[in-house]
RONUDO-793963 format. One line per field, with one value per residue (C-alpha): residue in three letters; x, y, z; residue number from 1. Coordinates in steps of 0.001 Angstrom, whole numbers, always signed. Layout:
N
type = ALA/...
xx = X/...
yy = Y/...
zz = Z/...
seq = NUM/...
END
This chain:
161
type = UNK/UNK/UNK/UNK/UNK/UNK/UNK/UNK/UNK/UNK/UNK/UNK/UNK/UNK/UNK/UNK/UNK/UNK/UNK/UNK/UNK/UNK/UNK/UNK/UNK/UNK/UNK/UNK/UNK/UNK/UNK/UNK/UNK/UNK/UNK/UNK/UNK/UNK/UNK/UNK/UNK/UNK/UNK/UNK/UNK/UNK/UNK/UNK/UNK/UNK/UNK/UNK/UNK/UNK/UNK/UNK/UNK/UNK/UNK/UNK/UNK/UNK/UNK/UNK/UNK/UNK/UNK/UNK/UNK/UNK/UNK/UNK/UNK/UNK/UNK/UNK/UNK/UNK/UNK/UNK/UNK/UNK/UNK/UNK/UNK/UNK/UNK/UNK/UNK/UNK/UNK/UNK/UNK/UNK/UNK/UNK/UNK/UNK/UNK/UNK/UNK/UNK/UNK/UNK/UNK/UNK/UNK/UNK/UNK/UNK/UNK/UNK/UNK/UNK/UNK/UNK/UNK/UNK/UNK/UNK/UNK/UNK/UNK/UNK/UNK/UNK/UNK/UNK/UNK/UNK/UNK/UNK/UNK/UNK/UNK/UNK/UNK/UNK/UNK/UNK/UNK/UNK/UNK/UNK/UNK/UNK/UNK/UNK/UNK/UNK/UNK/UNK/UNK/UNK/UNK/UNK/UNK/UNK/UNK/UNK/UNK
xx = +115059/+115418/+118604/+119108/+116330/+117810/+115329/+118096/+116185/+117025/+115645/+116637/+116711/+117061/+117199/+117854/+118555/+120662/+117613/+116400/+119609/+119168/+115549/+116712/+119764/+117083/+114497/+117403/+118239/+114446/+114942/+118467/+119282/+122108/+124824/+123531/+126543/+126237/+128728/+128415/+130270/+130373/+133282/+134924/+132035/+129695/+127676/+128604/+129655/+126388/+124604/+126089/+125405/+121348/+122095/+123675/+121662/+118133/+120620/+121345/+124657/+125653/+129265/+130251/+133803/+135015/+137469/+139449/+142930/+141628/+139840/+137285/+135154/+133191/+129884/+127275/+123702/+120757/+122870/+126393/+127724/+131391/+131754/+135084/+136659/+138817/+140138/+143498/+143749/+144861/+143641/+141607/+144753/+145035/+141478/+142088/+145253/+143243/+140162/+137645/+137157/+136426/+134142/+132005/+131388/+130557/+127264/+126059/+125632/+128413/+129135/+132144/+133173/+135465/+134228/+135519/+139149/+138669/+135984/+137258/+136360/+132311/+130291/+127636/+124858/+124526/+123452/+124849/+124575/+126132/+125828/+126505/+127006/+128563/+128851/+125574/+124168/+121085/+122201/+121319/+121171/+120759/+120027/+120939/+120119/+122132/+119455/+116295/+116900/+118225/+115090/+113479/+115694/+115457/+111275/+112016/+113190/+109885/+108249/+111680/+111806
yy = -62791/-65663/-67432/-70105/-69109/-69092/-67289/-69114/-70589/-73004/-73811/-76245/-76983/-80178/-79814/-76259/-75331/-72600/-70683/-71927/-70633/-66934/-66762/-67515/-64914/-62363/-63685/-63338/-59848/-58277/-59199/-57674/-54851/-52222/-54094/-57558/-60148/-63311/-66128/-68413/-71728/-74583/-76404/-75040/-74679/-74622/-71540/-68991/-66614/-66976/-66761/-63020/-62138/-62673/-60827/-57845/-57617/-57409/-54413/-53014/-54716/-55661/-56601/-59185/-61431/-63221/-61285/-64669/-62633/-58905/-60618/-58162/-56166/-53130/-52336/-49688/-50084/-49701/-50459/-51360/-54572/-55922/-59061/-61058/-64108/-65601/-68719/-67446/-65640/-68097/-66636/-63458/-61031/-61324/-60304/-57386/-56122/-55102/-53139/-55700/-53810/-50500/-52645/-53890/-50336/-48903/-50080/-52193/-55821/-58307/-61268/-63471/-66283/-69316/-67610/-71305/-69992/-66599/-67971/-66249/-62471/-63397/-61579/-63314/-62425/-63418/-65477/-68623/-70358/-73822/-75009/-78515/-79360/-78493/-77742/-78520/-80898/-79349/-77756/-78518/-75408/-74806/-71583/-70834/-67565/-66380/-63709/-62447/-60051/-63202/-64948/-62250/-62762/-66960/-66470/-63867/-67298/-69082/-70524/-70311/-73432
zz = -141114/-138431/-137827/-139616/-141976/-145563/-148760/-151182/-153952/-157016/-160534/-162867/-166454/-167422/-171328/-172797/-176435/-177359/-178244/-174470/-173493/-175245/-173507/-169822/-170159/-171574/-168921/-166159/-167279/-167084/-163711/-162976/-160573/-160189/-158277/-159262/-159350/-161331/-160805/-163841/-163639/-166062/-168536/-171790/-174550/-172023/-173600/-170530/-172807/-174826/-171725/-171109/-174645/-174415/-171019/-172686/-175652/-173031/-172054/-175013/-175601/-178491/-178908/-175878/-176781/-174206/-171228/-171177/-172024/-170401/-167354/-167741/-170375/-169547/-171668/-171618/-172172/-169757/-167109/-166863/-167516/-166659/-167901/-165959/-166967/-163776/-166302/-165588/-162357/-159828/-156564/-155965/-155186/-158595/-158878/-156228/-158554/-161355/-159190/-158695/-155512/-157517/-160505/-157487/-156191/-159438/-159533/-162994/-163725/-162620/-164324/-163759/-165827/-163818/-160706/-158641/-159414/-156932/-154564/-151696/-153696/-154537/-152753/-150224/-152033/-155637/-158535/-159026/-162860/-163123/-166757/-167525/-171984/-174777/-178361/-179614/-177364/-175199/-171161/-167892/-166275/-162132/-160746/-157146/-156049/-152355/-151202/-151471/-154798/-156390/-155737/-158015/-160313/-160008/-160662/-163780/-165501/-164644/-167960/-170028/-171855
seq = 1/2/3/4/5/6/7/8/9/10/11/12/13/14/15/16/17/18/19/20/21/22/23/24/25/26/27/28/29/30/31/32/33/34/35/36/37/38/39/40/41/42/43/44/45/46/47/48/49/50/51/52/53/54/55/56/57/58/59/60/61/62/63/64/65/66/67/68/69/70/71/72/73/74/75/76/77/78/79/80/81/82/83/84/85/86/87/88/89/90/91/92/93/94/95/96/97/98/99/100/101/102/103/104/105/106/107/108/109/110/111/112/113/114/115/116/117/118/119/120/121/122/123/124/125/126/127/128/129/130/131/132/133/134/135/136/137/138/139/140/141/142/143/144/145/146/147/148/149/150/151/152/153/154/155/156/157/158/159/160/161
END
């Protein structure tokens, strides 16, 4: 790749359902790798944790809560998935302390919740999800993909309504 030449790509969703939501986490997660790290950011009630359900059940996974009081959740299905929730870590050495290092190298799906609160710790490449909405009201969803597997994963979602 050239300097200064950037594959990042976006997509956004102006109006999704919660059933529009369930398809673009199950779209997202035909198109997820081993190692893939999703950064999902967006208010309380947003529907990020409904998000990484339709993710994990595409995987397998059945029985996603929310980390918010463990930080993180580890589940088996096709692949790995560790679901983290940084809502009350206030830096990333808190991050660090509990093996974040050691989740990353393990292979499996990423997915961190709050991910604005440990910034420094993401790693360069990844998928960013910003979801804007709550409670029943329809999302606006972005997708911002940092690298070229991302962008893979960004056209998976192509078509989701």
């Amino acid at each position: 790749m050239r300097a200064g030449h950037s594959t990042d790509m976006e997509k956004g969703f102006d109006s999704l359902s919660l059933d529009g939501m369930d398809r673009l986490g199950r779209a997202l997660a035909d198109a997820l790798f081993d190692g893939a790290f999703i950064a999902m950011y967006g208010d309380l009630g947003a529907g990020k944790t409904t998000l990484v359900k339709s993710v994990a059940a595409e995987l397998g996974i059945y029985d996603v809560l929310s980390p918010t009081f463990t930080i993180v959740r580890e589940h088996e299905g096709s692949m790995k998935l560790f679901h983290f929730d940084a809502y009350r870590l206030s830096d990333a050495d808190e991050l660090y302390a509990i093996g974040f290092d050691d989740y990353m190298r393990r292979g499996g799906v990423c997915i961190m919740e709050w991910p604005q609160n440990v910034s420094e710790a993401l790693p360069a490449e990844r998928l960013d999800i910003f979801i804007e909405g709550s409670g029943d009201m329809r999302r606006k969803v972005k997708l911002s993909s940092h690298g070229e597997k991302y962008d893979a994963v960004i056209a998976a979602a192509e078509g989701v309504e």
